[in-house]
C-alpha positions in Angstrom: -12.0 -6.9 28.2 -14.3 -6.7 25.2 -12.6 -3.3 24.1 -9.2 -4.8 24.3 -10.2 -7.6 22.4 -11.8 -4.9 19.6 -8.8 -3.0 19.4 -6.3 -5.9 19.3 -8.9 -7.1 15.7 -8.6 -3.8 14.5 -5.0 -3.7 14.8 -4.3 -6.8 13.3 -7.1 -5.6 10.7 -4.6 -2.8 9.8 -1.4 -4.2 9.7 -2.8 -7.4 7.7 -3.8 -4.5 5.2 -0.6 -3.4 5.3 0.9 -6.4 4.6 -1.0 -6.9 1.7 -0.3 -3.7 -0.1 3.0 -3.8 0.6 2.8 -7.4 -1.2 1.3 -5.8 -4.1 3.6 -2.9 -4.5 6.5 -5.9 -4.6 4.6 -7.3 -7.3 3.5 -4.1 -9.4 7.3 -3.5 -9.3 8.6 -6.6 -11.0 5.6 -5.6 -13.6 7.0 -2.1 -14.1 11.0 -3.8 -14.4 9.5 -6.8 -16.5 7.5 -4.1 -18.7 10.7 -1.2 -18.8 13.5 -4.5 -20.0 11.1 -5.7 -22.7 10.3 -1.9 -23.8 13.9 -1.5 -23.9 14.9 -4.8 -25.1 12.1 -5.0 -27.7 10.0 -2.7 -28.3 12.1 1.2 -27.9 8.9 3.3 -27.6 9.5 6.0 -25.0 5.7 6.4 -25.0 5.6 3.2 -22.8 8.2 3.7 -20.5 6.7 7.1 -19.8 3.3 5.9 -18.6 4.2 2.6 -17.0 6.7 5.1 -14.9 3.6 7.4 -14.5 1.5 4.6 -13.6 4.1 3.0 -11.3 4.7 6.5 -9.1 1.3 7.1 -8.6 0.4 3.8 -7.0 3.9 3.5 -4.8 2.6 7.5 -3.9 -0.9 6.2 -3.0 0.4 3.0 -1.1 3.2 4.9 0.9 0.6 7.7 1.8 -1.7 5.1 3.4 0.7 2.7 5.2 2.1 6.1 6.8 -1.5 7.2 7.4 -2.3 3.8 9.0 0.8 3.3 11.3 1.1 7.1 11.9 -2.4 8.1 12.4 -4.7 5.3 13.2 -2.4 2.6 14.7 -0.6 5.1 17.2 -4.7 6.6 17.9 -5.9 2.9 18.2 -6.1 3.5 22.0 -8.5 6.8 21.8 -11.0 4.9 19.8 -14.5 4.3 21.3 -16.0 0.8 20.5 -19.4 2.1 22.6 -21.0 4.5 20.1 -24.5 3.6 19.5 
C-alpha cells in the first residue's frame, strides 16, 4: 500500500509540473505577441523580432520535449518503478 501511495505522489508530482510549464509557455507567449505588436507598432527593428522569435521556439521546443518526455516516458513507466532501492 505504501508503493501505491508513492507512485500516486509521484504522479501527481509530474503532472502538477506539467501544469505549471504549460502555464508558463501561456504566459511567455503573450510576452512574445505583446513584444512582436509593440516592435511592429513602435519600434520596426527586425533585429528584435528575430531573437524574441528565436527565444520564443527554443523554450516552446524545450517545454514540448519534456511534457512528451514526462507523459510518454515516465508517466506510462510509473508502474515499473521501484520505491525499495536502498
Amino acid at each position: 500500500m505504501d508503493i501505491e501511495i508513492k507512485r500516486a505522489e509521484l504522479q501527481t508530482k509530474y503532472n502538477n509540473w506539467i501544469k505549471k510549464n504549460t502555464r508558463r509557455l501561456v504566459v511567455a507567449f503573450i510576452a512574445y505577441i505583446v513584444i512582436i505588436l509593440i516592435n511592429f507598432l513602435l519600434l520596426k527593428n527586425s533585429k528584435i523580432t528575430l531573437f524574441s522569435s528565436f527565444l520564443f521556439f527554443t523554450y516552446t521546443v524545450y517545454v514540448l520535449s519534456l511534457i512528451w518526455f514526462i507523459k510518454n516516458k515516465l508517466i506510462a513507466n510509473i508502474d515499473s518503478v521501484d520505491f525499495d532501492v536502498k
